[in-house]
C-alpha positions as CSV (number, residue, x, y, z in Angstrom):
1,X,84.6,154.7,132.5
2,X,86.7,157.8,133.7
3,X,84.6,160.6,131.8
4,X,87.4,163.2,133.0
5,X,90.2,163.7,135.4
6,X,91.0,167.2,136.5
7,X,93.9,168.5,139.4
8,X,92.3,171.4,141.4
9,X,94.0,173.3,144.1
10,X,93.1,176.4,146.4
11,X,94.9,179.7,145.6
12,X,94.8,182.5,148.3
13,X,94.1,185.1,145.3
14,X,91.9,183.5,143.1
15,X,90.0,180.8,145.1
16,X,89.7,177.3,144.1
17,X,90.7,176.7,140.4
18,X,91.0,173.5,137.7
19,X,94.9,173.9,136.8
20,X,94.8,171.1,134.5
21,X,92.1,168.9,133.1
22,X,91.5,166.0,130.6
23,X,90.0,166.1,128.2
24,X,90.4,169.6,126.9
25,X,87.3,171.9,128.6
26,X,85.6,169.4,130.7
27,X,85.4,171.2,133.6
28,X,85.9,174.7,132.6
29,X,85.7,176.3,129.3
30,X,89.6,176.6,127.6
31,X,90.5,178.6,124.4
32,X,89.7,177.2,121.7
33,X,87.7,174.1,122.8
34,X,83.7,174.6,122.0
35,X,82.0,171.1,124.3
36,X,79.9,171.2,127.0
37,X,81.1,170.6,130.5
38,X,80.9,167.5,132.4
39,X,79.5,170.2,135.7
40,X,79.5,173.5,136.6
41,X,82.5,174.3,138.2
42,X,81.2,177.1,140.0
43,X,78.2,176.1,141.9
44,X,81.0,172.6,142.9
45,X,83.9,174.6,143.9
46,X,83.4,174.8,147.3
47,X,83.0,171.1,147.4
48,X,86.1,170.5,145.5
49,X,88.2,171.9,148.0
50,X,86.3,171.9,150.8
51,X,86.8,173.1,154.3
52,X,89.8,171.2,156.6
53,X,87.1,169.4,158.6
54,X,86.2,167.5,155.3
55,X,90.3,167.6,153.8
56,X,92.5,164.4,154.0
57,X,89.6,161.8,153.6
58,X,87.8,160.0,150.4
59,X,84.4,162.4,149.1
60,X,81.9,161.6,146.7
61,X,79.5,164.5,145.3
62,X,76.9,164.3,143.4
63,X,76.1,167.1,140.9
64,X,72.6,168.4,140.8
65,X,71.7,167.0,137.6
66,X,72.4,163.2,138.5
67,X,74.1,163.3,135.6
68,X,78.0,163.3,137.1
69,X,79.8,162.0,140.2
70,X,83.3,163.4,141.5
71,X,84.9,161.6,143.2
72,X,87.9,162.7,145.2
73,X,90.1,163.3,147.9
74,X,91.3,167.4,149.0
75,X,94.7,167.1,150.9
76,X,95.8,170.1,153.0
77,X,99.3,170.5,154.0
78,X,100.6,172.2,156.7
79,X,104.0,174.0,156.4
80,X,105.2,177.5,156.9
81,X,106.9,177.5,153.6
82,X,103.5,178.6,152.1
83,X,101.4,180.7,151.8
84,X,98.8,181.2,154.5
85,X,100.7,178.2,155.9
86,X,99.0,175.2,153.9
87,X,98.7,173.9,150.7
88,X,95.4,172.3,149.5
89,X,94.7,170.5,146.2
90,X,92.7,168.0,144.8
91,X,92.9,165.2,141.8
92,X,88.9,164.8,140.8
93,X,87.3,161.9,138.7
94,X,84.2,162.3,137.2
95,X,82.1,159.3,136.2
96,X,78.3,159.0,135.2
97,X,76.0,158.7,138.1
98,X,75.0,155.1,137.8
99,X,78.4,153.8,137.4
100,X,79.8,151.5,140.5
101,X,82.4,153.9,142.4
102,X,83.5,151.4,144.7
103,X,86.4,150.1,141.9
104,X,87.5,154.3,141.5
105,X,87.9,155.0,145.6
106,X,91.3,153.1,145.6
107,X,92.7,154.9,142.6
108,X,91.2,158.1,143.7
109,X,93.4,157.6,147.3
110,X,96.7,156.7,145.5
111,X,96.2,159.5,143.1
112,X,96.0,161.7,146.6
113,X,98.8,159.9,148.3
114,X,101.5,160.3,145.8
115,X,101.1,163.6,144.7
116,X,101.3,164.3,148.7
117,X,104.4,162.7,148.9
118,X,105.7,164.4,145.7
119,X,104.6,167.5,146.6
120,X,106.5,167.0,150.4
121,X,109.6,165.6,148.9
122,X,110.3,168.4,146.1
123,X,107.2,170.4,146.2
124,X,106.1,168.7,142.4
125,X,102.8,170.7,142.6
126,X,103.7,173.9,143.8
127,X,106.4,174.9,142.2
128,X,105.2,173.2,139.0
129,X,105.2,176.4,136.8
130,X,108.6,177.4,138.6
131,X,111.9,177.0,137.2
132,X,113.0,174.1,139.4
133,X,109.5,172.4,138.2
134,X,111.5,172.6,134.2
135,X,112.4,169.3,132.7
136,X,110.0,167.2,134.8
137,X,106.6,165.7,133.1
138,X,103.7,168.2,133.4
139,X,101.0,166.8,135.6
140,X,98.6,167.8,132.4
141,X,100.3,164.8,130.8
142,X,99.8,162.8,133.7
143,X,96.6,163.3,134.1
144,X,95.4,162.4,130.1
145,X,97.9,159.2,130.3
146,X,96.4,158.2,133.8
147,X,92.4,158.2,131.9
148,X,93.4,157.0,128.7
149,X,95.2,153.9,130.4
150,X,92.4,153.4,133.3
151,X,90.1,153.6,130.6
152,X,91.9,151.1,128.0
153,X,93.6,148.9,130.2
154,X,92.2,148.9,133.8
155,X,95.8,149.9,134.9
156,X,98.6,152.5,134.5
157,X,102.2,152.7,135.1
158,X,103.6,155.7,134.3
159,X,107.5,157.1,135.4
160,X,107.3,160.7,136.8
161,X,111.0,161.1,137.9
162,X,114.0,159.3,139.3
163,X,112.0,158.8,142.5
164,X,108.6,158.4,141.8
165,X,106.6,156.2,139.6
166,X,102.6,156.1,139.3
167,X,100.7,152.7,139.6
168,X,97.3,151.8,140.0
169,X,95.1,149.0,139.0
170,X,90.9,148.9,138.5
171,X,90.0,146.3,140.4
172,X,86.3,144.9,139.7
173,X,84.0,144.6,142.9
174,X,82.1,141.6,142.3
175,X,79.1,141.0,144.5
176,X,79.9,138.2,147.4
177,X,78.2,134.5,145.9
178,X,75.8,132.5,147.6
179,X,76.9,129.8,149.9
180,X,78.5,126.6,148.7
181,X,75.9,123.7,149.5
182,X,77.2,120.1,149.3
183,X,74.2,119.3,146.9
184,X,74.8,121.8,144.5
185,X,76.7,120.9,140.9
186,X,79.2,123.1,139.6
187,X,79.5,123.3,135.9
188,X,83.0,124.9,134.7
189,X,82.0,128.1,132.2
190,X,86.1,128.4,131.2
191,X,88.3,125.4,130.0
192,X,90.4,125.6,133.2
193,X,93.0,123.3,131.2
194,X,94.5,126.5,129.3
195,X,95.2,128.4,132.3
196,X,96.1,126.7,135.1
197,X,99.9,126.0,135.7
198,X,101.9,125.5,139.2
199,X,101.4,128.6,140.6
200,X,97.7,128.0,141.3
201,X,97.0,126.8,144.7
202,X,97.3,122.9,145.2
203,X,93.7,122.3,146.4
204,X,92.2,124.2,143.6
205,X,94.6,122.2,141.3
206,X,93.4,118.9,142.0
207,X,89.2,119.9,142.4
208,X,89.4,121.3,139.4
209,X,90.0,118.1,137.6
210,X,86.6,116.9,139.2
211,X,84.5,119.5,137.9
212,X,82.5,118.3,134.9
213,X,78.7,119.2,135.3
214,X,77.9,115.7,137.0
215,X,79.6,115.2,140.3
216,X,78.2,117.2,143.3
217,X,80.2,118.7,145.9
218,X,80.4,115.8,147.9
219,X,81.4,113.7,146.2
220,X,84.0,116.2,144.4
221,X,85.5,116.0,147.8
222,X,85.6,112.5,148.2
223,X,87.3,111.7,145.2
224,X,89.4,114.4,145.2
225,X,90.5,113.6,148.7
226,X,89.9,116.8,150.3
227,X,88.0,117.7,153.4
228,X,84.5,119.1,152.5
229,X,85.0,122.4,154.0
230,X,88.3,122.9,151.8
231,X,86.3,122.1,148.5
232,X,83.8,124.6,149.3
233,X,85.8,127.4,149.9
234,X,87.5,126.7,146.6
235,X,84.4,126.3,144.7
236,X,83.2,129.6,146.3
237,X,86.6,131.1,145.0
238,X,85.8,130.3,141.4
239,X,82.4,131.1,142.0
240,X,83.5,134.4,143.2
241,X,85.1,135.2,139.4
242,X,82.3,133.9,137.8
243,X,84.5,130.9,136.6
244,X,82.1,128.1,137.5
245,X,78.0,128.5,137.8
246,X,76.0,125.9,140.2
247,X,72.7,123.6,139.3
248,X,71.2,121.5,141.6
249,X,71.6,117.7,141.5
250,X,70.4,115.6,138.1
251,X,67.8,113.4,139.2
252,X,64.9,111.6,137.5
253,X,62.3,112.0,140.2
254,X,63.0,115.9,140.4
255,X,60.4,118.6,139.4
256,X,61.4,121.3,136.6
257,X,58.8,123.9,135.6
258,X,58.6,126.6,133.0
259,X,59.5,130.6,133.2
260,X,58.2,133.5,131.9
261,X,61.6,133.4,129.5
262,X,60.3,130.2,128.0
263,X,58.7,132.4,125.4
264,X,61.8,133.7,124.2
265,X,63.0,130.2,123.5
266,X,60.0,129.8,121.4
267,X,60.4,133.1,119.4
268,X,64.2,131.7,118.6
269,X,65.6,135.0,120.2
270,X,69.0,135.3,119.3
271,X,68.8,131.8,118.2
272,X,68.4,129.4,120.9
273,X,66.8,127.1,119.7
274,X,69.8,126.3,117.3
275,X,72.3,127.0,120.5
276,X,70.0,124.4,122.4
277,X,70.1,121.9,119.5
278,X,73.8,121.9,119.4
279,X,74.5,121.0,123.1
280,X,71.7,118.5,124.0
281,X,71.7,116.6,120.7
282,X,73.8,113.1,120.9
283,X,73.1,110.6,117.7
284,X,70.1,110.1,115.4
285,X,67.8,112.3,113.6
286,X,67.8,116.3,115.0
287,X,64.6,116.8,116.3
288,X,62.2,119.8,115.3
289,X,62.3,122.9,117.0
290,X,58.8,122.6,117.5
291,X,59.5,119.2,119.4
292,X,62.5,121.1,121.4
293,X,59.4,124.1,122.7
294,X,57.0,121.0,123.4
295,X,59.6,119.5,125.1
296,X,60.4,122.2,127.5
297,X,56.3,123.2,127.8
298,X,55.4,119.8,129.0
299,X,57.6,120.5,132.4
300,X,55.5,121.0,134.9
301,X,55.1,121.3,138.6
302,X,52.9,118.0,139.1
303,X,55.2,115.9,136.8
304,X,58.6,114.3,137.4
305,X,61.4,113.8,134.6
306,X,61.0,110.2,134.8
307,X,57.1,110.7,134.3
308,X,58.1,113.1,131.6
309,X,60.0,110.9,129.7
310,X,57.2,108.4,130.0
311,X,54.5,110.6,128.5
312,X,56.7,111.3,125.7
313,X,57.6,107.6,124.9
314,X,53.7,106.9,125.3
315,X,53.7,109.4,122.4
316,X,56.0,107.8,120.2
317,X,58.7,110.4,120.8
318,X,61.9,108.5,122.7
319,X,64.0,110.9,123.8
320,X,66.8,108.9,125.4
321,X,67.2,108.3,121.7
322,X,68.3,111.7,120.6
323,X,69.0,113.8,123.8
324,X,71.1,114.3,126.8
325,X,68.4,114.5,129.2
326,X,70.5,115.6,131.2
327,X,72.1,118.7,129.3
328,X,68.8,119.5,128.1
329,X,67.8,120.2,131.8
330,X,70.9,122.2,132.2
331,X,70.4,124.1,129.4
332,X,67.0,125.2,130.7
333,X,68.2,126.1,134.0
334,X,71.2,127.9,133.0
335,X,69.0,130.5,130.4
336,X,66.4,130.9,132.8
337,X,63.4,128.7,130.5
338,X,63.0,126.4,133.9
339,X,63.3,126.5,137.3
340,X,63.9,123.5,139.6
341,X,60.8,122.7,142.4
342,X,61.7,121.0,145.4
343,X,60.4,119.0,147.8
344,X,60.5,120.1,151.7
345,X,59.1,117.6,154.7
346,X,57.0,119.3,157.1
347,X,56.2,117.9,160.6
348,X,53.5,119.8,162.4
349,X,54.7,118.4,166.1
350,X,58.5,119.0,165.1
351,X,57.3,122.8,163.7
352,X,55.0,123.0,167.2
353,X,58.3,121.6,169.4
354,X,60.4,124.1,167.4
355,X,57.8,126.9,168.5
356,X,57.5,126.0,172.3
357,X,61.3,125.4,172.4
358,X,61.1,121.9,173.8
359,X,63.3,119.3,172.1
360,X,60.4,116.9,171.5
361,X,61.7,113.7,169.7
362,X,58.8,112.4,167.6
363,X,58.2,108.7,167.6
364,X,59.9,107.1,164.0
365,X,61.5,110.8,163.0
366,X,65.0,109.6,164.5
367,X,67.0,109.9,161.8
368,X,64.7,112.5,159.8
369,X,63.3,114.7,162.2
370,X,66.0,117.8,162.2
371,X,65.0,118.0,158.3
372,X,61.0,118.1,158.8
373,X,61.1,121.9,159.2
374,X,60.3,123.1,155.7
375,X,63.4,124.4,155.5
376,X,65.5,121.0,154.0
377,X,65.4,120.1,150.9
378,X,65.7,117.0,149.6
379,X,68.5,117.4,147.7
380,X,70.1,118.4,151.0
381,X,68.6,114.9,152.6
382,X,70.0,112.9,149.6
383,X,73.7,114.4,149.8
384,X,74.3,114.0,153.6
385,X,72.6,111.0,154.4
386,X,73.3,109.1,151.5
387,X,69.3,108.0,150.5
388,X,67.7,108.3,147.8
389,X,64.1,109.7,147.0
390,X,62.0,106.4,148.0
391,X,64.1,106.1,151.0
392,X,63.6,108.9,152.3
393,X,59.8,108.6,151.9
394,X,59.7,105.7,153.4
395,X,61.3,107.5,156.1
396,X,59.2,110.3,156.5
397,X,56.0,107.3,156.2
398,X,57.5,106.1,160.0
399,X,56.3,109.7,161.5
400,X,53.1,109.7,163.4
401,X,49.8,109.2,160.7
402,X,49.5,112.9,158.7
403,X,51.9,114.4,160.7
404,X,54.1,115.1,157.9
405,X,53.1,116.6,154.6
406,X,55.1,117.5,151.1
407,X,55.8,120.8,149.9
408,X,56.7,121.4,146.4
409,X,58.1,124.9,145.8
């Protein structure tokens, strides 16, 4: 959020001074406005409009109390027309410390470009208070409808004359996401249905159809008909907006264990136990919520879901019966309660190969050895070879006698 917005500029008599600021007093004091500043001008001024070495590029400061940030960008013109033979001004932002500035550096460059090209074209900031600058709209106007609409709306549009017109858009900077694995599950967090129409792009049209919290990424590319490459760099495009989430694959002989955040499910914090009843729940009886917290504190790390759901049968509690075992896992993941623990091969002559930097091939590891390394899942195993969990075991089993051992992490 734009705290305040000021237009500085150096004059040969006075020194560097705010001309025009928004809100009222922000940076310095103005009749009949009693609020603190945002700074002190004074001890800032000479960073405001610096010297020409630092003129004509993009400047952050930050003011001694780590309370404020200014972000702008001094412009010096040269031309004999003025005085001392250059102009220089500034347009200023402030925003609190802790606030991301990358979104504000665009804005903070457009606001600098057009006013240069105002001011070369008619001299708009020079002669403001002249007679020639009558009729036009005051830059103190521009500047409180330029943070009241980057505030509201994220962008502005505003008509200064015939010629000129000010645009600029906030633009969020959102952190680059993780690689797309051909394992991994996307689950859609928007109904895509409401939005899309026939300007989207035709690959993302028809995997978006296939996205439903089941179907990997494989096989969204298989039965979407598109190349695997292609579907990941569209998943990685929603993933980018936040407009899908990944899990790893649904399987009964995978591993889930409890988090810290478990205990918030237990103390109902902001009702999840309710929110969890509503989307895991399919026919029957609703379960306790004391059943829901035992369900979820009986994952552990030396216990599959298939064993899971066995110990709970055994104790006269079917769950097939009245859950999605399936959301009931996702739901876990997605609010942090559990975490999935995978399974990694480790072969101690393919690690010692790897180390020397000989390509050893290790008798029965033909088709297997490249993943012994520790660093494959099996989830990774299962989606690009096609073999399930006892298959690949029974892989692993044609390595050399306790060469190869199981890590769960």
């Amino acid at each position: 959020m734009i705290e305040g917005i000021f237009f500085a500029r150096f004059l040969p008599q006075e020194g560097t001074k705010v001309v025009h600021q928004s809100p009222p007093g922000c940076v310095v004091p103005e009749p009949n406005v009693n609020k603190p500043r945002l700074f002190d001008f004074e001890t800032m001024a000479e960073y405001i409009i610096p010297r020409q070495a630092f003129c004509n590029r993009y400047v952050t400061i930050i003011c001694p109390d780590h309370k404020s940030c200014i972000l702008g960008h001094p412009v010096c013109i040269f031309d004999e027309k003025y005085e001392r033979n250059e102009f220089m001004f500034n347009f200023g932002l402030v925003i609190g410390v802790d606030v991301d500035k990358t979104p504000y550096e665009a804005v903070v460059r457009r606001l600098a470009s057009t006013f240069t090209e105002m001011e070369i074209q008619n001299q708009f900031l020079s002669l403001e208070e002249s007679e020639s600058g009558k009729g036009r709209r005051s830059i103190a106007a521009l500047l409180e409808i330029i943070k009241e609409d980057l505030n509201n709306y994220n962008e502005c549009m505003i008509p200064v004359d015939d010629a000129n017109t000010i645009n600029m858009k906030l633009f969020p900077i959102y952190t680059p996401p993780p690689p797309v694995k051909s394992w991994h599950v996307p689950i859609a967090k928007m109904n895509f249905s409401t939005i899309i129409d026939d300007t989207w792009d035709l690959t993302m049209v028809r995997v978006i159809p296939h996205i439903d919290g089941i179907k990997d990424v494989r096989r969204i590319a298989h039965d979407a008909e598109i190349s695997l490459p292609l579907t990941k760099l569209v998943l990685q495009h929603l993933l980018y907006y936040s407009s899908i989430l990944m899990l790893d694959l649904f399987l009964f002989g995978s591993i889930y264990a409890p988090t810290p955040t478990l205990g918030d499910f237990m103390a109902d914090k902001e009702g999840m136990q309710d929110e969890c009843a509503n989307y895991v729940y399919i026919n029957g009886p609703r379960l306790s919520n004391y059943d829901l917290c035992r369900l979820f504190a009986t994952l552990c790390t030396g216990r599959t879901l298939k064993e899971w759901l066995k110990l709970h049968l055994d104790q006269g509690l079917p769950i097939l019966n009245h859950v999605d075992v399936r959301r009931f896992i996702q739901f876990g993941v997605i609010k942090g309660l559990i975490y999935r623990v995978h399974k990694y091969a480790v072969s101690s002559q393919y690690l010692a190969s790897i180390v020397s930097g000989q390509n050893v091939a290790i008798k029965g590891g033909e088709l297997l050895q490249k993943y012994a390394d520790g660093m494959h899942c099996f989830d990774q195993i299962t989606a690009e070879n096609n073999m399930a969990d006892h298959r690949i075991m029974d892989q692993l089993r044609k390595f050399p006698k306790g060469d190869v051992e199981i890590v769960y992490r």
